[in-house]
Steps between C-alpha positions, in 0.01 A plus 500: 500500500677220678436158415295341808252208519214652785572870524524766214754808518536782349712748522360768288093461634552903572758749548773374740229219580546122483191289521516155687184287464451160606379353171269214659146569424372147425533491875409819616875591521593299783864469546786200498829489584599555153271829544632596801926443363363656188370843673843543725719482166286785326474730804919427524491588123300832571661593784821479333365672176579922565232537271250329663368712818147375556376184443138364485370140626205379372328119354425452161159530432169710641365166745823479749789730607616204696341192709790395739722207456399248268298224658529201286872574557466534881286168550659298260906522595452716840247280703745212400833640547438785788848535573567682137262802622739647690737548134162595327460740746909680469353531139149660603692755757783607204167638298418715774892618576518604142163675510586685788914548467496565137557846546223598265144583553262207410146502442224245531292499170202302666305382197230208674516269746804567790520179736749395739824545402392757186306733804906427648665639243202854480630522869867511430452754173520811570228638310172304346278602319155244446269477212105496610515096485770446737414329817681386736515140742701324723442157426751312686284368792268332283786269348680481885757770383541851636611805389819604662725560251423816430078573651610450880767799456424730271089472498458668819767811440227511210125489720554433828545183691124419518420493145809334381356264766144502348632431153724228566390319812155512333627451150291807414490625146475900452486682162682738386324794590490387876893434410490860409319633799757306769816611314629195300466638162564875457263480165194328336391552170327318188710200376567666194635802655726332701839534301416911460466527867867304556622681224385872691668344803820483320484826341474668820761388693706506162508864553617434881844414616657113441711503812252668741224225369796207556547653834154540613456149420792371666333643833120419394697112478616550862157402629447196260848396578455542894222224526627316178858396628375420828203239339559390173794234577177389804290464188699288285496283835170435558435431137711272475426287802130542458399477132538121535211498755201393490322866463731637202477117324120500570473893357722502207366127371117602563583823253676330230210233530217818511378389809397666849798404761391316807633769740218439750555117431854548595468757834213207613826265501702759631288532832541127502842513560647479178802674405412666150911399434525170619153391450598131585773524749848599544736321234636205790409149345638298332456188324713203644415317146638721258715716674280783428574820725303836583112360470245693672448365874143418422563293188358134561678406201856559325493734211717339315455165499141429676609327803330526818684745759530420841 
């Protein structure tokens, strides 16, 4: 196993199988950067391993298979430094370019709770396979994130643009058996039959040709890839210019503080004329005292040094 701080590998979980886990469950496996750099260098590792021709992705633990990026981690640097999403966000994409271009079949081992980016990462496997306590959420829009790195593309090749619709623009949560029925798992079973039913997975296409499985997936990719190339760059965007707004800092602070956001506070303003970005003006004034530059045009008062603005 390779030495890692927030995932686990292992290279010899089953024959010609290499287990990746995200090995966070004191927070529901929710992923950092250091998760996300950590997953791209042991796909690389499998993909470049010959002996390694299926690999499984799963979270440590039977609560979460994975809850999305970290929070704590995207309200406390994020909301204060927006402009480093974007590079987050290179990082984010690279997991899903190695799940899809590793050349080898990969399977989501869905052991709990799949939110955000984890329910990402079950769209880009190619196989998943859910144990009878999975469910499944798109939380973004009640922090003032969305899901479109991953949900936006890949969800509705899955169920249909209406439900993927339902589940994220109502920030529904299904179980797995409803996963089941609308074709985001291919399997359900007991949590502690969920290894045996990866494990039969593996042994049947073990019997089946490598190349014609690479090369099936190389085309099954073509549709992920279609709507990926043309969004994903969009998505690192938007993140980055909005997660310093008032809806994302409002969202992400009211769940680290366990508290209900103030969404319907914040669309009251918004029908006032507020601009949920620049809630207090353009960045114009400035402060003929100080010399201080960029303050919001509605400031009455410098930022910096508490003199009255003109």
């Amino acid at each position: 196993m390779a030495d890692y701080k927030e995932i686990i590998y292992d290279e010899n979980w089953y024959t010609h199988t290499a287990l990746i886990a995200i090995n966070r469950p004191h927070e529901y496996n929710s992923y950092t950067l250091t998760t996300l750099r950590e997953m791209v260098d042991a796909i690389e590792k499998a993909m470049w391993n010959d002996d390694i021709q299926f690999i499984v992705l799963t979270g440590v633990g039977d609560k979460a298979f994975c809850t999305g990026g970290n929070v704590h981690e995207y309200a406390e640097e994020y909301t204060k430094k927006p402009s480093d999403f974007w590079k987050w966000g290179e990082i984010y994409g690279r997991v899903f370019d190695m799940i899809m271009h590793c050349g080898k079949p990969v399977i989501a081992r869905v052991n709990g709770v799949t939110a955000g980016g984890g329910f990402e990462f079950v769209c880009a496997c190619d196989l998943a396979v859910a144990s009878e306590n999975a469910r499944f959420i798109s939380p973004g829009p009640r922090v003032g994130m969305t899901s479109i790195g991953g949900l936006s593309q890949w969800l509705p090749l899955h169920i249909g643009l209406k439900r993927a619709a339902e589940i994220v623009m109502m920030s529904s949560e299904i179980d797995a058996k409803t996963a089941y029925e609308w074709g985001i798992v291919n399997a359900v079973v007991p949590q502690e039959k969920l290894d045996e039913k990866v494990k039969e997975m593996i042994d049947r296409m073990l019997d089946l040709s490598p190349s014609s499985l690479w090369y099936f997936k190389v085309h099954l990719n073509w549709w992920r890839d279609l709507v990926w190339r043309l969004t994903w760059e969009h998505g690192k965007a938007w993140f980055s210019l909005n997660i310093g707004g008032v809806e994302p800092s409002e969202g992400l602070w009211a769940f680290k503080q366990k508290r209900k956001a103030r969404m319907r506070e914040i669309r009251d303003r918004i029908g006032k004329g507020m601009d949920p970005r620049y809630p207090y003006g353009p960045l114009m004034k400035k402060c003929e005292k100080c010399g201080a530059e960029f303050l919001p045009d509605f400031s009455k008062f410098c930022l910096n040094c508490g003199a009255k603005l003109e």
